[in-house]
N, C-alpha and C positions, 0 to 999 in steps of 0.2 A: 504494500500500500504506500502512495505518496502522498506528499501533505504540499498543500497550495492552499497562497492566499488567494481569496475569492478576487476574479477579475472580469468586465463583461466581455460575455461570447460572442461579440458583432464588431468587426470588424472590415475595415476599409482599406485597399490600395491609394486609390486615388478620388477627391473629394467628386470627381464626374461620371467614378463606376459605381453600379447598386452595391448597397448595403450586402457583405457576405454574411450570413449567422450562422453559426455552427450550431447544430442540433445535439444534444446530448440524449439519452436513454434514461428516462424517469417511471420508475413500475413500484408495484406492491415493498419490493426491499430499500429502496432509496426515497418513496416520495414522503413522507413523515420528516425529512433533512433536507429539506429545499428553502430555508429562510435566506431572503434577498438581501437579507441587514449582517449575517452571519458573515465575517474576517478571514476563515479557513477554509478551505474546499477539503476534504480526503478523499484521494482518489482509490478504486480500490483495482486488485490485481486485475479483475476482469473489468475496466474502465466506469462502472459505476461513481457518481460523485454524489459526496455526500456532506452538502453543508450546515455547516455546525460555529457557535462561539468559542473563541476559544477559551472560555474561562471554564466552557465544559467540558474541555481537554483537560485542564487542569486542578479539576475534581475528581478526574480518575484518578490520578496518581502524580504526585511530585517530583518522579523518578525516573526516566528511560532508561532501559540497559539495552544499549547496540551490543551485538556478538560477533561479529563479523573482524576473526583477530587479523584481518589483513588489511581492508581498509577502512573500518572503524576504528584500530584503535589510535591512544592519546595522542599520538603528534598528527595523526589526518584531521582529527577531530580540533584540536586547538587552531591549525594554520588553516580550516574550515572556518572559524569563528572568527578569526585576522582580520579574511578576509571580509565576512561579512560584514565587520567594525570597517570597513574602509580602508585598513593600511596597506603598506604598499608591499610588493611582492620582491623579494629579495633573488640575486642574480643565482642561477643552481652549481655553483663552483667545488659541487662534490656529487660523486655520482648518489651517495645516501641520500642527499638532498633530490637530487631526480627522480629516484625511487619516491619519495615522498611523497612528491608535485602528482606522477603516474597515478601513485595510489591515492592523491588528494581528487584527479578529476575522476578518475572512478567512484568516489562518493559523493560526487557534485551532481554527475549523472545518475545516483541510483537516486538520488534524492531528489532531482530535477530543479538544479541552481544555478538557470543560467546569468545570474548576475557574477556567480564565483568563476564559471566558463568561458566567460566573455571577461574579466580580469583576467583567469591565466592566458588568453589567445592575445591580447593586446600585449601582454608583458613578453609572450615571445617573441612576439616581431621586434617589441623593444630592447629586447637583449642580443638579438641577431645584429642588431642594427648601430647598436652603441656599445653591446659587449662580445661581439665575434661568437656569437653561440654559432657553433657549430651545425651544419645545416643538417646533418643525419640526428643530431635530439632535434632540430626542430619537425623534423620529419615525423621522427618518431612519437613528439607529445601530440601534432599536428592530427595523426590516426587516431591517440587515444582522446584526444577532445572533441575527436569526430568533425572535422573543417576541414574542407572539402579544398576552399583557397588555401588554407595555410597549408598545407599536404603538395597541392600544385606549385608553390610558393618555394618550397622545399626543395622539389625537383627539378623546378627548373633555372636553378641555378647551384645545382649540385658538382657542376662543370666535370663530371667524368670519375667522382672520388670511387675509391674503389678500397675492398678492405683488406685490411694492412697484418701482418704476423707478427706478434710482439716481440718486445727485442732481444729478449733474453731464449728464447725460442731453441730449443735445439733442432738438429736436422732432422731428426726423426717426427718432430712436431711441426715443423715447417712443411715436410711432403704430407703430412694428414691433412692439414691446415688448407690445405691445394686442392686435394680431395673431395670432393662432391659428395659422394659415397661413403669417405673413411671421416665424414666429421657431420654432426649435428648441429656445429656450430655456425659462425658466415664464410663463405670460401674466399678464402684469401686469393688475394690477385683478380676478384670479378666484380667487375662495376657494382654498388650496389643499385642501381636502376634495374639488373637484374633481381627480381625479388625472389626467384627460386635458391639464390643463392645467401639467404638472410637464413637467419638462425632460428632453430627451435622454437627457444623460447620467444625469439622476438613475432613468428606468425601466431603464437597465441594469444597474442597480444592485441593482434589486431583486427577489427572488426571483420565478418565474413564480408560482406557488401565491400568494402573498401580493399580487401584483400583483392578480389574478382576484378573489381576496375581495377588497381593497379598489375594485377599480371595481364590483364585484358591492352591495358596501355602500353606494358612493354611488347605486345606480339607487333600492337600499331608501330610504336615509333623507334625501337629498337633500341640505342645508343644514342639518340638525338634526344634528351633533354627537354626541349621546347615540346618534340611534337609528343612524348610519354607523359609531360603534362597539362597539353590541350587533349589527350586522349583521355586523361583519367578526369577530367572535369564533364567533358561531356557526357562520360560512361555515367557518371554520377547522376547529371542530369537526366540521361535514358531513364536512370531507378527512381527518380525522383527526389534524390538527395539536394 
């Protein structure tokens, strides 16, 4: 279940197109929770909304317990709340710190906050731009905040990076490392615009929908940058992303 402040369903492009209104599902289990004056919406798994005061949230119980030990607990939940107070978002100059952010927008999305989504998307571009972040994390956060531009963004100006064998590396880990086969990890020595050749863990990561256009984009444009990310924008757009 998600939790929403109440906001109205009727909404406009432009003041010369009719009125859009979104229709919602009102039956026997929901309509008893339809007060127009009520602050929260609760959404429920199978899309029923049901609004409510929230002071009568807070008559059930004084207490939430989130369980969720990967992306509820205390530091997602605190730089969660940061954010929400307004402050600003600090540069990620440790990869724990990245870990964090990862695991902070995955609670941003289960809980549907795109005030806290739309802070961390702004603050990448601004650390690309004023702090050299790195275009493979902006790639990378780019999928899990699910931004379709910033992902495009990413790629195309990726200028050809390709992934690297660390340095301490002996020979015998440097040919696995090469390996397509002999490693689950990213294959060293191949563009990563190839996405077949990214890591494990890192395709778990990533949304199915976005997975698809982006290998659907490298069949298009190959090693050309530009056209793997006018491919995967408009793949998006085929889905309706």
């Amino acid at each position: 279940m998600t939790l929403k402040r109440s906001a109205t369903s009727t909404s406009s492009e432009t003041p010369n197109k009719k009125l859009k209104v979104e229709v919602f599902t009102i039956n026997d289990t929901n309509r008893d929770y339809q007060d127009p004056k009520a602050d929260i919406t609760l959404v429920s798994s199978d899309g029923l909304r049901f609004k409510v005061h929230s002071y009568v949230l807070k008559t059930a119980g004084k207490e939430i317990e989130l369980t969720d030990k990967l992306i509820e607990r205390s530091p997602v939940l605190s730089l969660f709340l940061y954010l929400c107070h307004g402050k600003p978002m600090s540069f990620p100059s440790e990869d724990t710190t990245l870990v964090l952010y990862n695991d902070l927008i995955k609670f941003a999305h289960k809980y549907d906050s795109p005030r806290v989504l739309e802070t961390l998307t702004t603050s990448v571009y601004r650390w690309h731009h004023e702090e050299n972040l790195s275009l493979w994390i902006v790639l990378h956060l780019g999928l899990t905040l699910q931004k379709p531009k910033l992902v495009a963004f990413a790629i195309r100006y990726s200028m050809h990076s390709s992934w690297h064998i660390k340095e301490k590396a002996t020979e015998e880990e440097k040919v696995k490392a090469r390996n397509p086969v002999g490693t689950v990890g990213n294959v060293a020595g191949v563009s990563w615009l190839d996405f077949s050749a990214w890591s494990l863990s890192t395709f778990k990561n990533v949304p199915t929908d976005y997975m698809f256009a982006l290998l659907r984009a490298y069949k298009h444009g190959g090693d050309d940058p530009e056209k793997v990310a006018d491919g995967f924008l408009q793949i998006m757009k085929e889905m309706g992303e």
